[in-house]
C-alpha positions in Angstrom: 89.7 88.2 104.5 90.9 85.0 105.7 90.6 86.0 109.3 86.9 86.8 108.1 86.2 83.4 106.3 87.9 81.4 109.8 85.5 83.3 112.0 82.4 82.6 109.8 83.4 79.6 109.6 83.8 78.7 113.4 80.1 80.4 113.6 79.2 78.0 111.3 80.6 74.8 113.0 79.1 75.6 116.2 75.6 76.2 115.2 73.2 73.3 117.3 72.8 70.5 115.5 75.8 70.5 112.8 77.5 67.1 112.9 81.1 66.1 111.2 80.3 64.1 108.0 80.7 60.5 108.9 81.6 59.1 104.9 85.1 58.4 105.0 85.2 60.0 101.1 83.1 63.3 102.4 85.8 63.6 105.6 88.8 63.4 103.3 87.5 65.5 100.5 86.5 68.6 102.8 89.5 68.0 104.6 91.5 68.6 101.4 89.5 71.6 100.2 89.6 73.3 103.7 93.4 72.7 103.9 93.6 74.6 100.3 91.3 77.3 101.1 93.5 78.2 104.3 96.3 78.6 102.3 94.8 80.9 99.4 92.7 82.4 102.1 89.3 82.5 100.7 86.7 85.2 101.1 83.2 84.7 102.1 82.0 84.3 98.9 84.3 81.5 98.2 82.9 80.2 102.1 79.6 80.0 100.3 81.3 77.4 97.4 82.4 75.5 100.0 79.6 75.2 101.9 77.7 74.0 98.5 80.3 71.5 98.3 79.2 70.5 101.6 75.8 69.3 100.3 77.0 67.8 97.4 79.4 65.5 99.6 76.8 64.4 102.2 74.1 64.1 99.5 76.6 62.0 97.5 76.8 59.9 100.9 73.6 59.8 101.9 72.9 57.8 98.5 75.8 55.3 99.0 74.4 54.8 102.1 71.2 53.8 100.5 69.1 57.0 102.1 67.9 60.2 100.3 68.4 63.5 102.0 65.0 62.8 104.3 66.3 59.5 105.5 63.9 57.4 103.7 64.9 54.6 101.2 64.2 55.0 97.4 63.7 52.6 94.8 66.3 50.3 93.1 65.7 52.7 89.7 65.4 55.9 91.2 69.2 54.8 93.6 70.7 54.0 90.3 69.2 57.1 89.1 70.3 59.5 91.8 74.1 57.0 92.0 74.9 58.4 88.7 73.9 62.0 89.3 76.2 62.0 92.6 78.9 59.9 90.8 79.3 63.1 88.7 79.2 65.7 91.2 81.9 63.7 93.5 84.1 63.1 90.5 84.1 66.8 90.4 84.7 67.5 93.8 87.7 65.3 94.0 89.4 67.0 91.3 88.2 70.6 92.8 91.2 70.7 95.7 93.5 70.5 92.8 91.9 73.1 90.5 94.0 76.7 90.5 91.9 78.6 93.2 92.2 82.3 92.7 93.4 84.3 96.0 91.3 86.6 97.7 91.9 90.2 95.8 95.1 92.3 97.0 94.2 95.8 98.5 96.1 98.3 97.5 97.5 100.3 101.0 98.9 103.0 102.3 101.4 103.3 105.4 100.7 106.8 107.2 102.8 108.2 109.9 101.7 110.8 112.2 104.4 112.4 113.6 101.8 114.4 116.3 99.2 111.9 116.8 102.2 109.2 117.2 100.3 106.8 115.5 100.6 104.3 112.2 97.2 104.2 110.5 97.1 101.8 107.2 94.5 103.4 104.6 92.7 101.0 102.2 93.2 102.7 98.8 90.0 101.7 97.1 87.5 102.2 99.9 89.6 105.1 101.4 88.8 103.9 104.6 91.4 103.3 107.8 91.5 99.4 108.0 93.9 99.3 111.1 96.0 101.8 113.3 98.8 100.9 116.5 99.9 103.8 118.4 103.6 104.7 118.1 105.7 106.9 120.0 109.0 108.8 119.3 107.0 111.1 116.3 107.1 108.8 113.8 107.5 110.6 110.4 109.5 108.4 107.7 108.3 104.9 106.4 108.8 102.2 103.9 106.4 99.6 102.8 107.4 96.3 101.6 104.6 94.2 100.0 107.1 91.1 99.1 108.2 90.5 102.9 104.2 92.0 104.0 105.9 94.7 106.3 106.4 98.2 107.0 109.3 99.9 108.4 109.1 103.0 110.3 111.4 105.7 111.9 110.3 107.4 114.9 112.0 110.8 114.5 112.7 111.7 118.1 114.0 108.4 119.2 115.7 106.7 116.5 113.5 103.7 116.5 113.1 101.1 113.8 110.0 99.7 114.0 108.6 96.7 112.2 104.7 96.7 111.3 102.9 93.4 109.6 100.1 94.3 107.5 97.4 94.5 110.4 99.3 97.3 111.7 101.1 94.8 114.5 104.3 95.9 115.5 106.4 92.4 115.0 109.9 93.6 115.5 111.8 96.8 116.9 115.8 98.3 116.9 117.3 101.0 118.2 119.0 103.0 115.9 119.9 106.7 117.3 118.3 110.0 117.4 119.6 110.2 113.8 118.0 107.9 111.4 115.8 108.9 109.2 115.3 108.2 106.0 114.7 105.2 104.5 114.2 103.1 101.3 113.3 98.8 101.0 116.6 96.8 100.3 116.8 94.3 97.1 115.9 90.8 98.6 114.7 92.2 102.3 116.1 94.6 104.2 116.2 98.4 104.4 118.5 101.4 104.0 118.6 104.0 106.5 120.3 107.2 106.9 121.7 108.6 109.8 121.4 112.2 109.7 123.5 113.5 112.3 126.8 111.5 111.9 126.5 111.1 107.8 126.1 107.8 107.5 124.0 105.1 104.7 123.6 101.5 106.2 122.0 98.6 105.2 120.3 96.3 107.8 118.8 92.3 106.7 115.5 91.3 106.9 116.4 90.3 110.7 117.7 94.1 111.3 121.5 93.3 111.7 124.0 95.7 110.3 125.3 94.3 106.3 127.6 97.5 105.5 128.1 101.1 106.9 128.9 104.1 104.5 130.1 107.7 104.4 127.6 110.2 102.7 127.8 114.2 102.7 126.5 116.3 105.5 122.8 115.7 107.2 121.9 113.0 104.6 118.0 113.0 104.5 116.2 111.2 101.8 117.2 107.4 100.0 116.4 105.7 97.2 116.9 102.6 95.3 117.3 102.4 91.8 114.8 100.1 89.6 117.4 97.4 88.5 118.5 97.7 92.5 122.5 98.4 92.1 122.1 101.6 93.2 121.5 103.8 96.7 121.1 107.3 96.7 120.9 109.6 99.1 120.3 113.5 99.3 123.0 115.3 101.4 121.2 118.0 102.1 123.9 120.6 103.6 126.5 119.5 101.5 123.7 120.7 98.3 124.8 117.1 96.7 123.8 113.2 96.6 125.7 110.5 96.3 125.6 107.2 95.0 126.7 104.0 96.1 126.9 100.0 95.3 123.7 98.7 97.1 125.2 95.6 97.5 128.7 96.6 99.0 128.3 100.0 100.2 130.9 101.2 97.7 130.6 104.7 97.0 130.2 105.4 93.6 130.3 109.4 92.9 128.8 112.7 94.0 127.0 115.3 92.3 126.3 118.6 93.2 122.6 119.7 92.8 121.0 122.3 91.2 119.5 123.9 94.3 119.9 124.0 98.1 118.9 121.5 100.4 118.3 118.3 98.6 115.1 116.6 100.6 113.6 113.9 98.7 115.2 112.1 96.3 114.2 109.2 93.7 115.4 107.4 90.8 112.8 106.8 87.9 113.2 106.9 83.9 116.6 106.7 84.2 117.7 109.5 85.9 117.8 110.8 89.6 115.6 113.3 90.9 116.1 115.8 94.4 113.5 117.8 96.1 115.7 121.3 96.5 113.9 122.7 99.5 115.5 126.0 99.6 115.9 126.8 95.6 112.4 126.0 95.0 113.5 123.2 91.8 114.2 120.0 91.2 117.0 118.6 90.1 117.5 116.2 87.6 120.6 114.1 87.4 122.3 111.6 85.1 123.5 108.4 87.5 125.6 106.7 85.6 127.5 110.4 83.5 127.8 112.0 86.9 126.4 115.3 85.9 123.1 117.7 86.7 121.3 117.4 83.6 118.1 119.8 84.3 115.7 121.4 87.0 112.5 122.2 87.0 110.9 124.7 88.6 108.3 124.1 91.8 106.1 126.1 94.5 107.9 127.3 97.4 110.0 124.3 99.2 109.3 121.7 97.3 109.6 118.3 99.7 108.4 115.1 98.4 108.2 113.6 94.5 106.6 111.0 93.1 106.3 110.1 89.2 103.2 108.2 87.6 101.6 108.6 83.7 104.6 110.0 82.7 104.7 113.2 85.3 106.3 114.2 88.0 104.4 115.8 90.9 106.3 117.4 94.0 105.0 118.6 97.6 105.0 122.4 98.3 104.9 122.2 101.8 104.5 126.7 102.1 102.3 126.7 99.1 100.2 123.7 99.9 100.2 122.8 96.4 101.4 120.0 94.2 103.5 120.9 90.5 103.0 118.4 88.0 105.2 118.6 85.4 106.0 116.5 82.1 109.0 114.2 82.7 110.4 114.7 79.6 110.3 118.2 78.6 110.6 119.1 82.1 108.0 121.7 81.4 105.0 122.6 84.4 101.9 121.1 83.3 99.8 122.9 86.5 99.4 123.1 90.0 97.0 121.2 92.2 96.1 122.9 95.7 95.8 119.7 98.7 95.5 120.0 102.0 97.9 122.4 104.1 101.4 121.7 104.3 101.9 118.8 102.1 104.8 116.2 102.7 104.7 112.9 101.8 103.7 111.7 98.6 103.3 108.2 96.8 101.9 107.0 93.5 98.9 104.8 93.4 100.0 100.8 92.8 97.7 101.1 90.0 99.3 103.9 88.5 96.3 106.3 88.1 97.5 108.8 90.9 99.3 110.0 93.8 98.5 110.0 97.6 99.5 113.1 99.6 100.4 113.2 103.7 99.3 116.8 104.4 100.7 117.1 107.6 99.2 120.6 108.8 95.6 119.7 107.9 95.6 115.9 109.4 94.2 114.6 106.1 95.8 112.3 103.1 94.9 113.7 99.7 94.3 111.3 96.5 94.7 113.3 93.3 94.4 111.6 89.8 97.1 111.9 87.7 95.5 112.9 84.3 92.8 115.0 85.3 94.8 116.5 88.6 91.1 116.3 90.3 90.7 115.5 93.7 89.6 112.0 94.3 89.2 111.5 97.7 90.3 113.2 101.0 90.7 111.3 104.4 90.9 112.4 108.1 94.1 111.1 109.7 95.5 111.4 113.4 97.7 114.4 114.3 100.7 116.0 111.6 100.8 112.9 108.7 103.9 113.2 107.0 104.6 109.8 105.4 108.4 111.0 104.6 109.4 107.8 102.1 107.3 104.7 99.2 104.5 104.2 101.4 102.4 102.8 99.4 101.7 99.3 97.6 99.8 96.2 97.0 99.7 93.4 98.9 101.7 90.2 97.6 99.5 87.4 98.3 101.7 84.2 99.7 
């Protein structure tokens, strides 16, 4: 919205006949209220107050100059008169650049990758509507969205590529990685964590992309995940049917656990515990980070891919069913099925909390399902085979 309050605002400055305020007090008040509103980036309604603020200025000004707004000269009573009423409204204005402005609203957004279209398209949440897409080659499937550094990070599957995406969808910074990274999870204080599947490695890159520590993990690790308190880095080795754990700060490996099924895919920490998307056993597995041991599975539509937890449920991809279980995260019992859009990956919860977002990768289209009622709320076209492998969704941080 701020690019969208500059423009209307250069429209505004250029229109024939619009002079600069000559008052010294109008040039430096406006001058401190345009400074603020440039920070907070104001929307148009906020242009509006401003532009009433105008008026009140060079009204004000006009009076201390001894004219009214038609350029004629009142009356000593009717100046004192009119002195007083702009007195008030100029006191006013000189203590509004100091007043607690609130920001223009955050949108809540979604990062999808389309491995076929080779494209990154950013979906508004609210209005469901594509706000910005960049074309990006190499398949890119897996992504992280960070709203505290107002970046994206994508994987390009067939090259390797990290790429670096601001919030219009701008690619702002790029490293080569090797055909085998691919999963990925946001760092604690910047950064990511990537997994390279074909050597069986966890690193950790800064917020500038450079290398902080290399680690050992099982076979073909494919899925990370940070845990809430940010100590700890999973990943899910999928053909060594385990994950393991390590210090997020040092790399330090911490234990591994065998899972309940074959093929670990996905994997996320919430409520305590750590949970793995067994594509080929058709569960999930649920494991105790800090005891070491498989504490439950729950049951799930044929190869279960992606999870994601909100209102106390668990709901998991079925990429043959096209479906999405939802089960109860404490009883671990199924609460129902949902049927979305043909072979669903990727899956996110709404920032809000009142549902999930689907990548359906077979039917080009993103699914949003509430999370109580497991109706469909919305259902938008995307480019070529969305997969969205990884937290893809949040809400913008406003600086």
């Amino acid at each position: 919205m701020a690019s969208a309050y500059c423009a209307r605002t250069k429209r505004a400055q250029s229109v024939p006949g619009h002079q600069a305020p000559g008052c010294l007090l109008q040039r430096v008040c406006l001058g401190h209220i345009r400074n603020r509103a440039n920070r907070i980036g104001w929307n148009y309604p906020r242009f509006l107050f401003f532009v009433q603020i105008h008026s009140i200025v060079s009204g004000w000004c006009g009076v201390a100059s001894g004219e009214d707004r038609r350029g004629k000269v009142p009356s000593a009573a009717a100046k004192d008169n009119l002195s007083i009423s702009w007195m008030r409204k100029a006191l006013f204005l000189l203590l509004a650049p100091f007043l607690q402005l609130t920001p223009a609203v955050a949108a809540d957004l979604a990062f999808i990758t389309s491995q076929n279209g080779n494209a990154v398209s950013i979906l508004d949440l609210h209005s469901h509507e594509i706000i910005a897409q960049t074309p990006l080659d190499g398949a890119p499937a897996p992504v992280a969205y960070d709203p505290r550094s107002r970046r994206a990070y994508v994987i390009s599957a067939d090259t390797g590529r990290l790429s670096v995406l601001d919030e219009q969808a701008r690619i702002i910074n790029r490293k080569e990685l090797g055909e085998g990274a691919f999963g990925i999870a946001v760092a604690p204080n910047g950064g990511v964590f990537v997994t390279d599947w074909f050597n069986g490695k966890l690193m950790r890159l800064d917020g500038e992309l450079n290398q902080a520590w290399i680690a050992e993990t099982g076979a073909a690790p494919a899925g990370v995940a940070v845990s809430n308190d940010g100590l700890l880095v999973a990943t899910a080795d999928r053909d060594d049917n385990q994950v393991s754990i390590f210090d997020s700060g040092t790399g330090r490996l911490i234990r591994r656990i065998e899972t309940a099924g074959k093929h670990p895919f996905a994997v996320k920490f919430h409520d305590g515990r750590l949970w793995t998307a067994d594509v080929m056993s058709d569960v999930v597995s649920v494991i105790d980070p800090i005891g070491g041991q498989l504490v439950g599975e729950v049951k799930t539509g044929s190869h279960p891919y992606g999870i994601a937890f909100t209102e106390g449920r668990g709901f998991v991809t079925n990429q043959y069913d096209s479906t999405l279980t939802v089960f109860d995260i404490k009883s671990l019992k199924v609460i129902g099925e949902v049927k979305v859009g043909d072979y669903p990956e990727g899956i996110a919860t709404l920032p809000e909390g009142g549902g999930v977002v689907v990548a359906n990768w077979d039917s080009d289209t993103v699914t949003l399902v509430n999370a109580q009622t497991l109706e469909i709320i919305a259902e938008v076209e995307m480019p070529a085979g969305p997969r969205a492998f990884g937290q893809f969704t949040g809400r913008q941080v406003q600086p």
